[in-house]
Structure formats: structure tokens, C-alpha cells
N, C-alpha and C positions, 0 to 999 in steps of 0.2 A: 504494500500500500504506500501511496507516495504521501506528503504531508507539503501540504503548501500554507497554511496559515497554525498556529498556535492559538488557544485561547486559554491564558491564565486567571483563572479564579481564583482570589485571594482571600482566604478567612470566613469564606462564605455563614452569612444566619449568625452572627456575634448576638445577636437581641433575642431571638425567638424562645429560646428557654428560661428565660430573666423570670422570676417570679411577679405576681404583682403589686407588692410592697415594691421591692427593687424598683422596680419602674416610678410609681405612685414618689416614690421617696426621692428618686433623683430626674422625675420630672424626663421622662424618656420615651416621650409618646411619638414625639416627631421622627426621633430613628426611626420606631417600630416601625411608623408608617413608610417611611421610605425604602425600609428593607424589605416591606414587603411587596411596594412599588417593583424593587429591581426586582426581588425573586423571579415574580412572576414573566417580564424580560428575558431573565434566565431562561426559563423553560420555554418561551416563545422560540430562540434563536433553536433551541435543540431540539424545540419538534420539526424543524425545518430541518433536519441533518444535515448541516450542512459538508459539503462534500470534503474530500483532504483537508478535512481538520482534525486536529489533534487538541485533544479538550485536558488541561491539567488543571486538579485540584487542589490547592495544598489546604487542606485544614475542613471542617465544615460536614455536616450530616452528611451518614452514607447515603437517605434517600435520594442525593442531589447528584453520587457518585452512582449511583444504580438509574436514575433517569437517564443521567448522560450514557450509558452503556446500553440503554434501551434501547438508545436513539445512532447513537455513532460505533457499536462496538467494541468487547472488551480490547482489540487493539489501539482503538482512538479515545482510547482512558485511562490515563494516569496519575493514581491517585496516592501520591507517595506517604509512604509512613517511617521516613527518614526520624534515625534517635539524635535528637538534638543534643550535641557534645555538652558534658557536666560543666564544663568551665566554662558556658558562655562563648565561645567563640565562635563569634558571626562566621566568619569567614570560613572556616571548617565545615561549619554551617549549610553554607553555600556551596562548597566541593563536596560533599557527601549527596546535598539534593540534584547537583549534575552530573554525580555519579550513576546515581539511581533513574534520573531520568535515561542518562546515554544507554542502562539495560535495558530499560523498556524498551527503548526503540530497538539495539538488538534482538530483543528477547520474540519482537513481533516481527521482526523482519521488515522492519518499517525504513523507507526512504525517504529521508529529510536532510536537504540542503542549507545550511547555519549562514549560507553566504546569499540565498533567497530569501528563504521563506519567511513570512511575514507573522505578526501578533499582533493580540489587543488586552488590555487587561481589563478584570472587572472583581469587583468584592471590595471589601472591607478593608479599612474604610480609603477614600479618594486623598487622605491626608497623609499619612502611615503608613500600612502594610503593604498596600498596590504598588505606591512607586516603590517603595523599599524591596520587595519581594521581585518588582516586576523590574527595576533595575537589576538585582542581581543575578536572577536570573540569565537576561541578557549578557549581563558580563561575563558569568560562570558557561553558559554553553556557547559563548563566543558567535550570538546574533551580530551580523552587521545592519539587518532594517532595524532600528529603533522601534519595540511598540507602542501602538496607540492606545494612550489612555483614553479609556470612554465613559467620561465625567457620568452619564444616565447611567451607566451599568454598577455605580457604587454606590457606597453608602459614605457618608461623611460625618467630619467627628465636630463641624463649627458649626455652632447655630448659625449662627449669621450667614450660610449658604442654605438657610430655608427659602423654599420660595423665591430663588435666585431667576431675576427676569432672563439676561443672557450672559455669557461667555465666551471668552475670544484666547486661542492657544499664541505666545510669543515665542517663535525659535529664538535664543540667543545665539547671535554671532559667534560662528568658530567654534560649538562644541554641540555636547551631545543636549544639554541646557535649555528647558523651555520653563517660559513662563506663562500663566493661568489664571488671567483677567476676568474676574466677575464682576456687574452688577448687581448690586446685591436688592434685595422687595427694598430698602427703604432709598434706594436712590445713590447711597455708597459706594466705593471700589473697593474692594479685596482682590490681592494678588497672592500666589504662593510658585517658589519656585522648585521643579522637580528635574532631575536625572535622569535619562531614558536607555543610558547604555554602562551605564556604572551601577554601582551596588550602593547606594545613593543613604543606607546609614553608618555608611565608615567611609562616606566622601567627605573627605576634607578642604575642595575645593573651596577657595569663600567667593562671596557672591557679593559685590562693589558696587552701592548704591551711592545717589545723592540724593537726601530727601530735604525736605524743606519741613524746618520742625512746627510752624504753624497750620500747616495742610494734612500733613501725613502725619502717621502713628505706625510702630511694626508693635503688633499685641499676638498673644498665641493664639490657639485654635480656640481655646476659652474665650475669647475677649479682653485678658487683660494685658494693660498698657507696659512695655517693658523700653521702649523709646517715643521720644525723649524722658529722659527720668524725672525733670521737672513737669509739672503742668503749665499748659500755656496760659500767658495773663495779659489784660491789657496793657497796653505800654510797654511788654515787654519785646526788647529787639527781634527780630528776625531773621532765621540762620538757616543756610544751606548746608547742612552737612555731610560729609562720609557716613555711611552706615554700612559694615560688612559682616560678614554671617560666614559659617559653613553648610555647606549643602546640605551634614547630615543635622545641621540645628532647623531647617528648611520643612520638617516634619510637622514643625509644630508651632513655628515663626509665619506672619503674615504682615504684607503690609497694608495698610486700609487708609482709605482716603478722611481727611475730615476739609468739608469745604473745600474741594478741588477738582473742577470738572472732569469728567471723564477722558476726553481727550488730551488731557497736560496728563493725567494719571500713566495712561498709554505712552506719551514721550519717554516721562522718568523711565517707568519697568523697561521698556524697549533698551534703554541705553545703558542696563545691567553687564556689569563685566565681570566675566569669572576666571579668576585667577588660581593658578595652582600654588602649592604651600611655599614653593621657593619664591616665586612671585608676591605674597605677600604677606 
């Protein structure tokens, strides 16, 4: 069987068994509902079998690892049960699950080209696991297409991407580096920037901003404020600053507009420069 696209599913159903105190108490109505938005997406794409593909699960109920097998065959399903090393380390981490993926595809006789074929990623959550899991991947089985994140196919861990009117993807110049322009329901920008061919939470790249500390704010997925340290006052001067980050702080780092139209938002993020650790 040849295999011309990939689809990684990340972490798939994080909500669904949550009791309902759990929920009730941390106020987690809006995931459920959104996961269960994608779910059902999920199963749309797979009752459509789609042709050479090759469908990977890492993590997430078997019923969703047995549809996919309904639908595409125990060869176009990999649902790996890699022992995550005692010490924590990612990166072992990551050579063990593209150990295990390279058998599968031996193991079925499967033909897939690392220098074609293409991917997308989907699951839990659009902040974290996806690009983190879906970068590494990429890096560990040596993809040259970049896959495409597919913001509808996940769940997200910021409120403030409820109800999100649109979003627009930014390549960064000269690398593998994009960035992911929302509007957000109340009229706001949030940007977040992801890795698409590195294993993006042990990327130590940093990511070279100039914000202007009256407009912008970088706050985490939470909402809170972690630049500028100060709050803004009247009267108080006006500064352009550097603001740099590492990629892998990029999980959970955002920047958000406060009073900055949309299109000056789009100039800043665009003219994001990422430099590697000797550079800076």
C-alpha cells in the first residue's frame, strides 16, 4: 500500500471522561463543547476513507483507534503504545515513537516516501500537544512537507479563541516558523507562534519581536499579563520595545492586541525574526 498523506491525531477526547464537579468547578463547558464539535469532524473525514492515508494516533480512546480501522484498515492505523522513558526525556521520547512508527510501516509493507508525502495535524489541544507532537514528529521521521495545522480539527486550551470570527497562517521568512493571526469575538488580535518541522518543545530558537508596550500585551494561554511588567498609565511615555521568547516558551506565550488595529497587528507579527541560540 503506498501512503501519500499522514494524519496525526494528537491526544485525542482530553474532556470527555472529566466528571461533573470537574467541569462544574473549573468552568469547562466551552472545551467540552468544542471537542465535541471536532470529534465529530473526526469521524466525518474517516467515513470518507480517505485513500493512501495513513491515520496515527498517539494517545486517546480505542473506540476512535477501532473506527479508524473500520474505515482505513488495520494497515492505515497506527496506534502507538511507545513506554515513555522514566527520566523524562523528550527527545528519547521522540526516537522511540519513530522507531515504532518506521515498524509499522515495515511491518505492513507499506510504501511511504519522507521526501513526498504530505500531513495534517489534529487533536488536543491547537496550543501544546499538536504543534509539539506534530513538530516532532516531522523532525524525528525526517518529513520534508511541513504539516498543516488544521486550527477546526483541534481543541484549544485559550479562552479567548472562543468564538474566534477568522484567522490568517504567517510563514516566517527563512524557516520552518509560522505564525497564527486571530481575530478574536471581541474584536482583539491574538497571535501564537508555532514550528512545523522541529520538535518545537526543546526548540530553543527565540522569536524577535518589536512591540509597542501601549498596544500590545504577550499574556499566556490563561490570559495573564506577563509583558510589559508594568501596567500602562496615562502620561506614561511610550516604548517600542524588543520582546524575545523561545519557541518552546511559544506553547503557552501569546501576543494580543490592546487598541491596535488589525492590520498594524499583521505588520509587527509578519516582521518576526527567528534566530538560533548562537545568534542570540
Amino acid at each position: 500500500m503506498k501512503i501519500d498523506h499522514i494524519i496525526f491525531l494528537i491526544h485525542p477526547c482530553c474532556y470527555e471522561n472529566l466528571d461533573a464537579e470537574s467541569v462544574r468547578r473549573d468552568n469547562l463547558y466551552l472545551f467540552i463543547e468544542r471537542e465535541e464539535e471536532v470529534k465529530q469532524r473526526w469521524f466525518q473525514v474517516l467515513a470518507k476513507r480517505p485513500a493512501n492515508t495513513l491515520f496515527l494516533q498517539l494517545g486517546g480512546p480505542e473506540y476512535l483507534r477501532e473506527t479508524a480501522v473500520a474505515n482505513l484498515g488495520d494497515a492505515a492505523v497506527f496506534y502507538p503504545r511507545t513506554a515513555f522513558p522514566d527520566n523524562g526525556d523528550l527527545r528519547e521520547y521522540y526516537r522511540r515513537l519513530a522507531a515504532d512508527f518506521r515498524d509499522h510501516v515495515s511491518a505492513y509493507q507499506l510504501q511511504l516516501d519522507t521526501d513526498t508525502v504530505t500531513s495534517e495535524l489534529w487533536g488536543e489541544s491547537f496550543e501544546g500537544c499538536v504543534p509539539g507532537y506534530g513538530g516532532a514528529f516531522a523532525e524525528y521521521l525526517r518529513l520534508r512537507c511541513a504539516p498543516k495545522m488544521q486550527f477546526e480539527m483541534t481543541v484549544y486550551d485559550s479562552r479567548f479563541l472562543y468564538d474566534v470570527q477568522r484567522w490568517q497562517v504567517i510563514p516566517i521568512d527563512g524557516c520552518d516558523v509560522e505564525a497564527w493571526l486571530f481575530e478574536c469575538h471581541d474584536g482583539t488580535g491574538a497571535a501564537i507562534f508555532q514550528s512545523r518541522l522541529t520538535a518545537q518543545w526543546v526548540d530553543n530558537r527565540r522569536v524577535r519581536l518589536r512591540l509597542d508596550d501601549r498596544r500590545l500585551q504577550v499574556c499566556t494561554k490563561n490570559g495573564h499579563t506577563i509583558w510589559p511588567q508594568t501596567p500602562w498609565e496615562k502620561g506614561k511615555p511610550e516604548h517600542v520595545d524588543e520582546y524575545n521568547m523561545t519557541l518552546a516558551d511559544c506553547n503557552w506565550r501569546w501576543i494580543r492586541t490592546v487598541g491596535m488595529a488589525m492590520d498594524d497587528f499583521r505588520e509587527v507579527i509578519s516582521a518576526a525574526h527567528i534566530t538560533t541560540c548562537r545568534e542570540g
